[in-house]
BAGUVEX-184940 format. One record per residue: z, x, y of N, C-alpha, C, CB in turn. Coordinates in steps of 0.2 Angstrom, whole numbers, plus 5000, padded with zeros to 4 digits. Glycine has a CB too. Layout:
% residues N
ZXYZXYZXYZXY
...
//
This chain:
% residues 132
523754205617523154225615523054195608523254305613
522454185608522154155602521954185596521554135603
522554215593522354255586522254225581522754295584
521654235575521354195572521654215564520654215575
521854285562521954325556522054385557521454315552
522454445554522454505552521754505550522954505547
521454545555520854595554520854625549520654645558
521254695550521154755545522054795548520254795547
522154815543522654865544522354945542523354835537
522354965548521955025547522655085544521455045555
522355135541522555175538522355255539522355165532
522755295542522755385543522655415537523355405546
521955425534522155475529521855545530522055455522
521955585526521655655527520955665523522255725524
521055625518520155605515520055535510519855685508
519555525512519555455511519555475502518755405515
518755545499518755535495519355535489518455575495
519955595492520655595488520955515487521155655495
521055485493521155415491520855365486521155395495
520255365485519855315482520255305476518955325480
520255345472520655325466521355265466521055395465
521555285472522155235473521955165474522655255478
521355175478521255105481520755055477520955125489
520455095473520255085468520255075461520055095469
520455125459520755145451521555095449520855235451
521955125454522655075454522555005455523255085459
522455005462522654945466521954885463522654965476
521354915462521054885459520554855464521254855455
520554875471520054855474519454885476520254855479
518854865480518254885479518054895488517954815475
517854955489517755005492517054975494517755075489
516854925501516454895502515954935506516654845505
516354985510515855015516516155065520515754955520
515955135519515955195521515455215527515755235516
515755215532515355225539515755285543515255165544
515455325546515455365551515555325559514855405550
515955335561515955305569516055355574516555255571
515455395576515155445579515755465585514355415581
515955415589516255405597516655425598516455365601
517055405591517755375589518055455585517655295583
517555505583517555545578517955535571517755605580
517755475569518055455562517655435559518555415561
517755445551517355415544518155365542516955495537
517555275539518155235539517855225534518455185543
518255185530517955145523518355085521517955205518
518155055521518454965520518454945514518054915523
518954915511519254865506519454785509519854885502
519154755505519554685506520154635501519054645507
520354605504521054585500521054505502521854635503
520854475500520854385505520454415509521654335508
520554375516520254375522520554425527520254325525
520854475524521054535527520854595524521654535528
520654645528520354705525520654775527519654705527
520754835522521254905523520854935526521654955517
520754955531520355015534520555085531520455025542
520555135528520655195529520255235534520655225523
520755285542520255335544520355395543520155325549
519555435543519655505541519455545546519255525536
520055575550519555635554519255665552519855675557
518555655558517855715557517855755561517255685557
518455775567518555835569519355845571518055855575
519555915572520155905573520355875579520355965573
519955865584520155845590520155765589519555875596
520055735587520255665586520755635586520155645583
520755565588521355545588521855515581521355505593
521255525577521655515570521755575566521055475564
521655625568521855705567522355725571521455765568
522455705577523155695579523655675579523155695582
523655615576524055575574524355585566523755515574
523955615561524055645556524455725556523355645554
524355745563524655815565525455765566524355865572
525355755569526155705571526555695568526255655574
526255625565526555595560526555585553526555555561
525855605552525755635545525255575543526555635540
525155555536524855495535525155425534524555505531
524755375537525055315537524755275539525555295539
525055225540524755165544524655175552525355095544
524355165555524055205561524055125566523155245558
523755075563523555015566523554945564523155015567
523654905568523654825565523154805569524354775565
522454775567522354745570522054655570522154775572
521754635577521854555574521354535576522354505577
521054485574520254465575520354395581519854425566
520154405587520054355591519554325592520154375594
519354245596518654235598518254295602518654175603
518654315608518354345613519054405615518154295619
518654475613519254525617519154535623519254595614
518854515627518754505633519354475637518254465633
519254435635519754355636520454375634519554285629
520554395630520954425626521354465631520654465620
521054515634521254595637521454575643520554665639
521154495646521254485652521854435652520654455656
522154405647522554385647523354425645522254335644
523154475643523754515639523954545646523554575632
523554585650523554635655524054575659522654665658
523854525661524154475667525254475665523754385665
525054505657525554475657525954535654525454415656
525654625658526154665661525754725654527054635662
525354715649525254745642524954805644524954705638
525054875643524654925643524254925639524954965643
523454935643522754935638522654995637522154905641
522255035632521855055632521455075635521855045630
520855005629520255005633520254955638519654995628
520054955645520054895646519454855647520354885652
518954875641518454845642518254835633517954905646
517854785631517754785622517154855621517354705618
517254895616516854935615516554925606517254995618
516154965605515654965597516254995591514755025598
516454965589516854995582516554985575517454965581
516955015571516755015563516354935563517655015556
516054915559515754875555515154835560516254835552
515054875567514754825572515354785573514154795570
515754785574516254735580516454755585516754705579
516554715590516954715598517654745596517054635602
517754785599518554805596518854825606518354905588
519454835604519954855611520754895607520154755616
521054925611521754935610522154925614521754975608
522854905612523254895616523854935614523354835618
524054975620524255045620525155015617524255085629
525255065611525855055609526655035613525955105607
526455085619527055095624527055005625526755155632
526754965624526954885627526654875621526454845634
526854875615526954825611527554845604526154785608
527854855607528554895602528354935596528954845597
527954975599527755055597527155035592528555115591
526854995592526354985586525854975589526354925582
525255015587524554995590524154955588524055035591
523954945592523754845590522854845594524554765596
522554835590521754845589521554765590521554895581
521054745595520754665596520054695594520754625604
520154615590519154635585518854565585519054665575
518454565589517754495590517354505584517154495597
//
């Protein structure tokens, strides 16, 4: 697979607001872009760091899967993901070679990109998110 960079390390929190301080105020970064992702029932909000960026996500209902994951595990790191040419390409090459998908199709995510997941259970418990 053709991975290009560390997209974004996304982040499980319970409010983005509660966080800014840290992400901002300490660490001293700069809070680029707050969006709602309607599909997904999450509000995310982006920093960047070099050519890699922290996603924090906020569940916007309990039934999500970032509210569920927060029930579970609490908050944390939720996801790694990687910027490819083509997640397409990408999905069709991982899958050949035994990788539980997700999605098996690219779908619309945070920031307008092609995004995909590949299920933890095949990649040593980590979820791992493709981004065109």
């Amino acid at each position: 697979m053709n991975l290009t960079q560390i997209e974004h390390l996304g982040i499980a929190v319970k409010s983005i607001e509660a966080c800014l301080p840290y992400y901002e105020g300490v660490l001293g970064l700069k809070c680029y872009n707050i969006e709602v992702v309607e599909d997904q029932k999450v509000k995310t909000a982006f920093f960047k760091i070099g050519e890699t960026k922290i996603e924090l996500l906020e569940p916007t209902s309990e039934d999500s899967t970032i509210a569920k994951f927060i029930e579970k595990k609490g908050e944390g790191v939720h996801h790694i993901a990687f910027a490819v040419p083509s997640v397409q390409d990408a999905l069709n090459e991982v899958a050949v070679k035994g990788i539980q998908l997700i999605d098996k199709a690219p779908r619309k995510g945070a920031e307008g990109l092609k995004i995909a997941f590949l299920h933890p259970k095949s990649t040593c418990s980590v979820l791992t998110e493709l981004c065109e």
